[in-house]
Structure formats: structure tokens, C-alpha cells
VOTITOR-290830 format. One line per field, with one value per residue (C-alpha): residue number from 0; x, y, z. Coordinates in steps of 0.05 Angstrom, whole numbers, padded with zeros to 5 digits, m for minus. Example, Ala and Ser with C-alpha at 12.3 -4.5 7.8 and 13.67 -1.06 7.14 Angstrom:
2
num: (0	1);
xx: (00246	00273);
yy: (m00090	m00021);
zz: (00156	00143);
//
This chain:
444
num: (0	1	2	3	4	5	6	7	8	9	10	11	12	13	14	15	16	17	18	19	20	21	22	23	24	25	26	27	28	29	30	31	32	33	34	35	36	37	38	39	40	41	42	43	44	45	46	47	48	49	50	51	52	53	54	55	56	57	58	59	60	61	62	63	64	65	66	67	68	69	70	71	72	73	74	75	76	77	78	79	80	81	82	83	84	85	86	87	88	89	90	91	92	93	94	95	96	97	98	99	100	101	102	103	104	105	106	107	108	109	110	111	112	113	114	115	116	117	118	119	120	121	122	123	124	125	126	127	128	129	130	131	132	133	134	135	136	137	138	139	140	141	142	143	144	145	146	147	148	149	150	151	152	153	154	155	156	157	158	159	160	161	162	163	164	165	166	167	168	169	170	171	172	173	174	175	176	177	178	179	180	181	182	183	184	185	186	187	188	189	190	191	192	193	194	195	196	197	198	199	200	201	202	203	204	205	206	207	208	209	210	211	212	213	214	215	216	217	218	219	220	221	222	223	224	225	226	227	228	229	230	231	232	233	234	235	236	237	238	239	240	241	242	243	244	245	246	247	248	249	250	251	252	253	254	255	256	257	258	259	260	261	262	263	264	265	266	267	268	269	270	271	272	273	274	275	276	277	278	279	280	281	282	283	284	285	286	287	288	289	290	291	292	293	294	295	296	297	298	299	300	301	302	303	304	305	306	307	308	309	310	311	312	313	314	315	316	317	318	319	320	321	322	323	324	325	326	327	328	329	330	331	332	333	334	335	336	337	338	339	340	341	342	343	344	345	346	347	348	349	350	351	352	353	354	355	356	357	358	359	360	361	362	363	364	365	366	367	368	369	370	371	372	373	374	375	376	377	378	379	380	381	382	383	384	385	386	387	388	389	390	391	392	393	394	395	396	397	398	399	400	401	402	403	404	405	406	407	408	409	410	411	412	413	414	415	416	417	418	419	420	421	422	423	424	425	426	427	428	429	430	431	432	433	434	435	436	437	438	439	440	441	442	443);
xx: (m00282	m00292	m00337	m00305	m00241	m00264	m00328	m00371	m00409	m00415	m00456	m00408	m00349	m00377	m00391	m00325	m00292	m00234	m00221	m00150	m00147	m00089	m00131	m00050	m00036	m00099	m00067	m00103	m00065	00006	00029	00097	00088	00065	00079	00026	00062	00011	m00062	m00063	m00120	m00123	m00088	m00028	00036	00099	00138	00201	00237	00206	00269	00309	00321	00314	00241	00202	00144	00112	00116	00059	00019	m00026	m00094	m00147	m00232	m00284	m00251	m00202	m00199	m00130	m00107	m00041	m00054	00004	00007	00029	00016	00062	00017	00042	00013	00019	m00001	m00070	m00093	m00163	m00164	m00198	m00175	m00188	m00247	m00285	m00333	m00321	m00277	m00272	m00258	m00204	m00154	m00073	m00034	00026	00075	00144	00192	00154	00098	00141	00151	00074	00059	00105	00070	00000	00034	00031	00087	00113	00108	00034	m00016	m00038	m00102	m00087	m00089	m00139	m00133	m00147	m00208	m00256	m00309	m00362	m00327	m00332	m00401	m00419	m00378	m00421	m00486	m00475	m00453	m00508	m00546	m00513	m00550	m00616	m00597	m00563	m00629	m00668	m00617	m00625	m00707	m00688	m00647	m00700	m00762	m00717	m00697	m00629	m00574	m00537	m00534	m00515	m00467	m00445	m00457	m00395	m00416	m00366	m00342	m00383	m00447	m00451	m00435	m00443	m00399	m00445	m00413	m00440	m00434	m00454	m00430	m00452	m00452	m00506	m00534	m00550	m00556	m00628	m00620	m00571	m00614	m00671	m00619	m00596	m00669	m00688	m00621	m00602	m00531	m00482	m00480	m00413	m00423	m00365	m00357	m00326	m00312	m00336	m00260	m00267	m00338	m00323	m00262	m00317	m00365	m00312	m00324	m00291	m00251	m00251	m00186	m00222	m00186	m00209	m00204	m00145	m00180	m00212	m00157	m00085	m00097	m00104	m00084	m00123	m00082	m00114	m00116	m00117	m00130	m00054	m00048	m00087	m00054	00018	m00007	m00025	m00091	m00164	m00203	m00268	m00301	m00336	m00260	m00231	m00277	m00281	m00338	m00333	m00347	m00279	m00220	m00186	m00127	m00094	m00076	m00024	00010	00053	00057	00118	00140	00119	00142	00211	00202	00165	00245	00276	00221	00231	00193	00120	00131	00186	00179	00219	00248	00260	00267	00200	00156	00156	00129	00092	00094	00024	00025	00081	00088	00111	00146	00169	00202	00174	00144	00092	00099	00044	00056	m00014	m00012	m00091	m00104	m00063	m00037	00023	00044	00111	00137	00208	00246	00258	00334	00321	00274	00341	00388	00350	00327	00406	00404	00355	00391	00451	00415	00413	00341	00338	00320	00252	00250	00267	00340	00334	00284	00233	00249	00280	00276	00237	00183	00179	00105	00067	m00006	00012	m00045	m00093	m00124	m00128	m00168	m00241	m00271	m00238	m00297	m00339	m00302	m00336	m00296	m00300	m00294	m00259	m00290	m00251	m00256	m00297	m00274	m00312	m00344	m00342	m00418	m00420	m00484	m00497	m00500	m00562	m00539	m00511	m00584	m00619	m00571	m00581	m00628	m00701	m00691	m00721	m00793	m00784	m00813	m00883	m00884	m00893	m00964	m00956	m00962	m00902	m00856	m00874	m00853	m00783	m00778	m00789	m00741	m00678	m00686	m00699	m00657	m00611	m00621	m00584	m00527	m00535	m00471	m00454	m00444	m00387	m00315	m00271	m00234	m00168	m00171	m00201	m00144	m00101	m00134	m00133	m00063	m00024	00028	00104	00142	00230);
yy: (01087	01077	01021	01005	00984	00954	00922	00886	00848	00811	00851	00912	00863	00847	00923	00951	00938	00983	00953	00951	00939	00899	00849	00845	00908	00948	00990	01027	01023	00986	00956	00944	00903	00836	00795	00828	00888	00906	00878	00820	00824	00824	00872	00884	00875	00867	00937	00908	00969	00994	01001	01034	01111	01173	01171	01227	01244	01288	01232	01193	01141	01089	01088	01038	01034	00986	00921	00933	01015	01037	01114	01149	01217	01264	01283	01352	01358	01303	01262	01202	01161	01076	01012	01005	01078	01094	01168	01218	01235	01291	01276	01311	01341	01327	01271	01203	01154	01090	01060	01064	01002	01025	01075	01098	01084	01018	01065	01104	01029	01019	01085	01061	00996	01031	01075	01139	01199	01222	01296	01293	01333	01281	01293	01305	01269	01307	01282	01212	01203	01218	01183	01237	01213	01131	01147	01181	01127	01069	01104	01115	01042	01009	01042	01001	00946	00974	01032	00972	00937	00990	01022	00953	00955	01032	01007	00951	01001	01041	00978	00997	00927	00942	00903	00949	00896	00940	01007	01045	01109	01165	01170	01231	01203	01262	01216	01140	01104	01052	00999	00963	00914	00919	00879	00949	01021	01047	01112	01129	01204	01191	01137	01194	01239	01186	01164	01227	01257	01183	01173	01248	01245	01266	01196	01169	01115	01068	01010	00943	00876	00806	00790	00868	00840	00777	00810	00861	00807	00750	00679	00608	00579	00497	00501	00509	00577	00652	00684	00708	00773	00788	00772	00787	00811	00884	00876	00838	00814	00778	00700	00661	00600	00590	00584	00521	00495	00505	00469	00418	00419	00392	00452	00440	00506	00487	00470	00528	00583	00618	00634	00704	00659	00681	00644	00626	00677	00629	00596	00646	00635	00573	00584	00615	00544	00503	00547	00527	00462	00449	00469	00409	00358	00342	00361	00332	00327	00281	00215	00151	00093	00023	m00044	m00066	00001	00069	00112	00174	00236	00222	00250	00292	00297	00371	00374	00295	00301	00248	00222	00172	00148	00102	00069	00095	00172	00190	00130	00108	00036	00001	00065	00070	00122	00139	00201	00257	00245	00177	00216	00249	00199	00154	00221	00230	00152	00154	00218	00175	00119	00070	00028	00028	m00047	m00019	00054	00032	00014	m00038	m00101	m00096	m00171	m00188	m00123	m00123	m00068	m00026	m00039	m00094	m00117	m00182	m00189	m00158	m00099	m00063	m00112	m00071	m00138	m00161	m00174	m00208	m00271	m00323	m00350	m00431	m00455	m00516	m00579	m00612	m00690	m00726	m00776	m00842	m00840	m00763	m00733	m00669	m00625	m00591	m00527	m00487	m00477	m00546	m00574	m00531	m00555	m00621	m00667	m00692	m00759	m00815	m00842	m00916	m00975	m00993	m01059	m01119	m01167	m01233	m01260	m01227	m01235	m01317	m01323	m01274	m01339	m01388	m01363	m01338	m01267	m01233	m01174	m01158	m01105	m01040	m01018	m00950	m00900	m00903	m00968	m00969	m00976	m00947	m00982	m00962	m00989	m01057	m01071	m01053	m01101	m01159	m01146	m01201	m01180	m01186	m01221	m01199);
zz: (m00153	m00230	m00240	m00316	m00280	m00216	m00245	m00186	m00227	m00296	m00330	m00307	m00328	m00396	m00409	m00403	m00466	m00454	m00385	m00371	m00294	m00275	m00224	m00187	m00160	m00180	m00228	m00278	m00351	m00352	m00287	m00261	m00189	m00224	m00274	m00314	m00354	m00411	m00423	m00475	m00526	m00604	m00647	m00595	m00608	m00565	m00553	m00557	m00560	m00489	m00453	m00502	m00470	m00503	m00506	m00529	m00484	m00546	m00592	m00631	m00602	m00625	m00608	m00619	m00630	m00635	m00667	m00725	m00727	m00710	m00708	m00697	m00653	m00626	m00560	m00551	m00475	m00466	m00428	m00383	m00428	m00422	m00460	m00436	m00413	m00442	m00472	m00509	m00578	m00629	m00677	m00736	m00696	m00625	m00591	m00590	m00534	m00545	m00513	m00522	m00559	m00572	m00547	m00561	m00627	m00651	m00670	m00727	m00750	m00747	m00780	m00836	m00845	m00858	m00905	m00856	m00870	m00806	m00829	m00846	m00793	m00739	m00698	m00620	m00557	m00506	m00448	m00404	m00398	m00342	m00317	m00346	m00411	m00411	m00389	m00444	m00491	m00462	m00464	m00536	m00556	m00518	m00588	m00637	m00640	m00642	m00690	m00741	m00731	m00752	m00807	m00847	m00854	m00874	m00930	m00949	m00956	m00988	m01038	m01029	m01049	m00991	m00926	m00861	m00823	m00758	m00734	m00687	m00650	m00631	m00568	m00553	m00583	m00634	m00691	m00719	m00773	m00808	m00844	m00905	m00961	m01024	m01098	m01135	m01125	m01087	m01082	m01010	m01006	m00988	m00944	m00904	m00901	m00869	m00817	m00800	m00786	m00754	m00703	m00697	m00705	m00755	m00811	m00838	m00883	m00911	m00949	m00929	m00958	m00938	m00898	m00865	m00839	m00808	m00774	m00744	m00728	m00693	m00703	m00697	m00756	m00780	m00741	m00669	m00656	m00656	m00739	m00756	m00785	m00720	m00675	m00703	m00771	m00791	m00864	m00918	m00975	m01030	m01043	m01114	m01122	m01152	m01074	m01069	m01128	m01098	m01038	m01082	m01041	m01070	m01107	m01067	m01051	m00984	m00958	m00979	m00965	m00896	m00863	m00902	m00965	m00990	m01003	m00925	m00915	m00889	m00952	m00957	m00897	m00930	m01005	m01001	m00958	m01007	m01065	m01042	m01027	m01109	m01137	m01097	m01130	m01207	m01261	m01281	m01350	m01347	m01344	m01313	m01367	m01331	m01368	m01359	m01371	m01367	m01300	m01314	m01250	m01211	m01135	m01098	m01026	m01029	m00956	m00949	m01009	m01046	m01108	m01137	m01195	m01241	m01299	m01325	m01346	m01321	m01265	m01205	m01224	m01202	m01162	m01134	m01086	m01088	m01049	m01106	m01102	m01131	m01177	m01199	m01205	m01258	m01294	m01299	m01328	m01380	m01416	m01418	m01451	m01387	m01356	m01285	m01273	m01221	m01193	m01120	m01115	m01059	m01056	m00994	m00997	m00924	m00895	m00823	m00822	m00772	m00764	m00765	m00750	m00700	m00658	m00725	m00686	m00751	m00786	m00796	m00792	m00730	m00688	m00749	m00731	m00697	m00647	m00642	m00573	m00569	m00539	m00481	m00486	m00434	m00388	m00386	m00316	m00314	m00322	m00338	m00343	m00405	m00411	m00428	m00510	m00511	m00494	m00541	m00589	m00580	m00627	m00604	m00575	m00629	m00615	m00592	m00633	m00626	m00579	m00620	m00611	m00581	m00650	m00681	m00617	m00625	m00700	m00680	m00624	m00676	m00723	m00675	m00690	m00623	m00619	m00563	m00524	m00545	m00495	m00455	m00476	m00399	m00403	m00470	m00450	m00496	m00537	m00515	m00450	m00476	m00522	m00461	m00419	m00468	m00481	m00438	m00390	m00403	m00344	m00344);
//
């Protein structure tokens, strides 16, 4: 049984990268008993045009490599070939091992795209590859690492500017593709020569940008998804910053560079959106006439179709937003001579918002407030213990008067002045129900 297609473990799992099992029916290459029809993985597209007849058995296929490398092959033996099936290809020397993408008339479409003319000499399809054959493969790329590792301290004694970012071995082992970056033209007919005698194998050295590097290496974007370069993408078209400005989007270089340090590709994906959106908006350099002052063009919302104006020409003041067909209609005015009275037809006077804070959970301050409890009124007769806050809060009681000597309570005696003693608050009656008892009783 072949191990890369049944794996029994993880580590047998994780090595397989041109696994194309189907885990429903236990099918090697495309299935057709489950709901699984082709494998799903980046750089595959949909062969729509599957089902159409007439398909010829000799005719080009896709095949694809390590990450991003695509070729187109012929296959004169007319192999059975499906979506999926791993196979060995024609190579310069040797063969190479990958694993087919693409089949039938969608691949003259393909071939179009990368600029390929259907009458120019196409390397061959071999065979599907044996087991003898993946072995071989996965012997070879459990090198990479180790050879890139020691390829980039090559370069550096050599004081090459070059950085060696991945290194791809041939199916067959008999050659390796090393990939590099470099801002200058570098001679490295020496540091061939070095590898060659170091690794062994026949050395193919090419040159990549910063956008072709991250798509080799993988990663996760600001947007919490796979990169586009190294999971859909196989073209890399290049981005201005005329993009940002069409977006009307802040020119901060953290924000808009990738992890590539390049401008994000995905700037382009909308320009052409907002492009068409910019004619329905009008112009910046005109400005709005009312009665009171003039409005100068501050901030557009490009896809809401809306406008702020400011009666300032470099800061925001007095701001008001209208929708660009208002925009319109009092540009229309002012060639004719006429003031608007104020840029929004209709007074927000009256009108009911659709929104509004009741309760004041968006207040930032909201639970700053100190919240007064209110005091319930006591009940003459009712005695109440105080709570443990209400005694702390309560003042010292007042230090009694010293006792007066025999002498001084005599001479208060002689003169009338003893004082009466000072009622308890238990003992007040409120004055409410005194009044009511003094008040005499009505007979009919």
C-alpha cells in the first residue's frame, strides 16, 4: 500500500505534499463515489468545462511543483490522466515529480493567460509515478532546508548582497533551483561553482522579488486569512500609490505595506470600483454659494455617495454632509446666479431620529456618576439601626458641661436662671400632629 496516500501517522500525513487520497472511497487522484470530485488546495481552479465531450486524451495538461511553479507538459501516451494524479514529467536533465491541476480544454485557456503558443515544443508527460519515484522526491526535499541554511553562510563568506530565500530540488534529486533576492546585480559564477562542489548536484539559480517570496514562504495577512500571493495568486501586477489615493485611503506606510514590505496587492482589487463611483461625485474644485457663506469640498464618502462640506478651505469647521445629488443641484444654482438659503434642503428640526441614547449607555462617563441614594423619612416611634456607613458618618457626640460647684448652682437659685433640662429627640412630637391635636373638633 503507498504510504503517501494512506498515511498512518502525522508525521507520514504532514510529509506527503502531493497527497491526493480521497479519505471517501479511497481513491487515488479524482474520485467519483463521494461528494469529493477533485482535491481543494491553492492554485486550483474549477474545470468548468469537464463535461463537455470530445476530449482529447493526447492533449496538454497542467502540472504543478513546490508552491507557485506551474508547467504545461503534453502527453503523448495518452495517459488516463485526472485532477489530482501525481506524475513524472520531462526535465533538463532527468524528471521531475508534481502533481496534475488541470486537465482538458480550460488548460488552452490557461496556456493563453501565461502567454504560452499552443504550437511551441512542450516537454512530456512520463508516466504516473511509482512508489520508487515519490521516494526518491521526498528523500530529496527533506534537503532543502539544510542545504538553504548552509547556501546563505556560502553567500555571506563569499560577501555576496544576495539573500538565498528557498531552495526546490528536482524530482529525481539530480538538481536544485535556489531562489534569491537581491536590490543589485550580483555576480555568482563563483558562488556556483562552491555549491555545486559542496551539494553535488547540478545548480539553477533565479531571481525573485519581495511579493514572489512571501508567496513561497506563506503567511497570515492583517485581514486574518491565508496571502493572496501564496494561495490564489499566480500573477503579480504592480501597485502605485495612485491606488491608495483613489481609495481615498490614509498614506501611512505601516498600513499599507504587506508583510513583503511592498505595497498590499490588494489595493488593486477595488480601484477600478471606486474609479466609477469618483465620476458620480462632483468636482473638488468647485465650491458651494449659500446666503450666509461659501462651503469649500473637504471629505467624500466614495461608495455612500456623499459629501462634506466646510466652510474653512484647510480645517474641518461647520462641516455639513449632503448626498452628491444635492451636491448637483445647488452647483446647477450658483451658475444661474441663485443662493441656496443652507446646503441641506430640509430642517432636522422635528424630525424623530432613528437613534437615540435614552437610557445614556453611550455616555464614556456613565459609571463616573455617583449615584445619591435617597433617604426614606422616619416615622416617630420607628427605631431604625444605622447602618455601618451611616455611623461612621455620623458626628462625635459633644462633651457635656463640666458640673457646676455648690457655689455657682446657689447664685443660678438666687437669680431664677436654672436651666431646664434639654428634651431627648425620642421624646419630640412632631409638629404636625400637635397642631392636629389642638385643632378643635367640628360637630354637623
Amino acid at each position: 500500500m503507498n504510504p503517501l496516500f494512506f498515511p498512518n501517522n502525522m508525521e507520514e500525513k504532514e510529509r506527503g505534499v502531493f497527497s491526493s487520497g480521497c479519505p471517501g472511497c479511497r481513491r487515488r487522484g479524482a474520485c467519483a463515489g463521494c461528494s469529493r470530485r477533485e482535491p481543494r488546495g491553492k492554485l486550483f481552479a474549477t474545470d468548468w468545462l469537464a463535461d463537455l465531450p470530445g476530449i482529447d486524451p493526447k492533449g496538454v495538461v497542467e502540472v504543478m511543483f513546490k508552491n507557485t511553479r506551474v508547467g504545461f507538459y503534453s502527453n503523448p501516451s495518452a495517459l488516463p490522466l485526472k485532477i489530482g494524479d501525481i506524475v513524472a514529467v520531462e526535465a533538463s536533465p532527468g524528471h521531475d515529480i508534481g502533481r496534475v491541476t488541470m486537465i482538458g480544454p480550460l488548460v488552452a485557456m490557461q496556456m493563453k493567460k501565461a502567454g504560452i503558443k499552443p504550437a511551441s515544443e512542450l516537454k512530456k508527460v512520463f508516466r504516473i509515478a511509482r512508489q520508487s519515484d515519490i521516494d526518491k522526491f521526498e528523500e530529496a526535499r527533506a534537503k532543502e532546508h539544510s542545504t538553504m541554511i548552509k547556501a546563505r553562510s556560502i553567500a555571506e563568506e563569499l560577501g555576496l548582497a544576495m539573500k538565498i530565500g528557498d531552495v526546490e530540488y528536482q524530482g529525481d534529486g539530480g538538481k536544485a533551483i535556489f531562489y534569491y533576492i537581491a536590490d543589485e546585480r550580483v555576480d555568482f559564477r563563483k558562488l556556483i561553482r562552491v555549491l555545486a562542489d559542496t551539494f553535488k548536484v547540478r545548480i539553477e539559480m533565479k531571481q525573485i522579488g519581495a511579493r514572489q517570496e512571501a508567496g513561497r514562504i506563506g503567511g497570515i495577512g492583517p485581514c486574518g486569512r491565508p496571502l493572496c500571493c501564496s494561495s490564489w495568486m499566480s500573477k503579480f501586477v504592480s501597485v502605485g500609490t495612485g491606488s491608495a489615493r483613489l481609495q481615498d485611503l490614509s498614506m501611512n506606510p505601516q498600513k499599507l505595506a504587506g508583510q513583503c514590505a511592498k505595497l498590499k496587492c490588494c489595493l488593486n482589487f477595488e480601484v477600478d470600483a471606486y474609479a466609477e463611483a469618483q465620476k458620480q461625485l462632483p468636482p473638488k474644485d468647485v465650491t458651494l454659494e449659500t446666503k450666509d457663506c461659501t462651503y469649500f469640498y473637504f471629505k467624500p464618502d466614495i461608495l455612500a455617495r456623499t459629501i462634506a462640506y466646510s466652510t474653512d478651505k484647510n480645517i474641518p469647521a461647520n462641516l455639513v454632509t449632503i448626498p452628491a445629488s444635492r451636491a448637483f443641484e445647488i452647483i446647477a444654482l450658483n451658475k444661474q446666479g441663485i443662493k441656496v438659503d443652507s446646503l441641506n434642503p430640509e430642517s432636522t428640526d422635528g424630525q424623530v431620529s432613528e437613534y437615540g441614547d435614552i437610557i445614556g449607555q453611550d455616555s464614556l462617563t456613565r459609571f463616573d456618576k455617583n449615584r445619591k441614594k435617597k433617604k426614606k423619612k422616619k416615622k416617630p416611634g420607628d427605631v431604625q439601626e444605622a447602618l455601618p456607613q451611616e455611623r461612621s458618618q455620623k458626628k462625635p457626640p459633644m462633651p457635656k458641661p463640666a458640673r457646676p460647684s455648690n457655689d455657682s448652682r446657689g447664685e443660678a437659685e438666687r437669680h431664677g436662671a436654672d436651666r431646664q433640662p434639654s428634651r431627648q429627640p425620642q421624646d419630640r412630637v412632631p409638629r404636625t400632629k400637635k397642631r392636629n391635636k389642638q385643632k378643635p373638633r367640628q360637630e354637623n
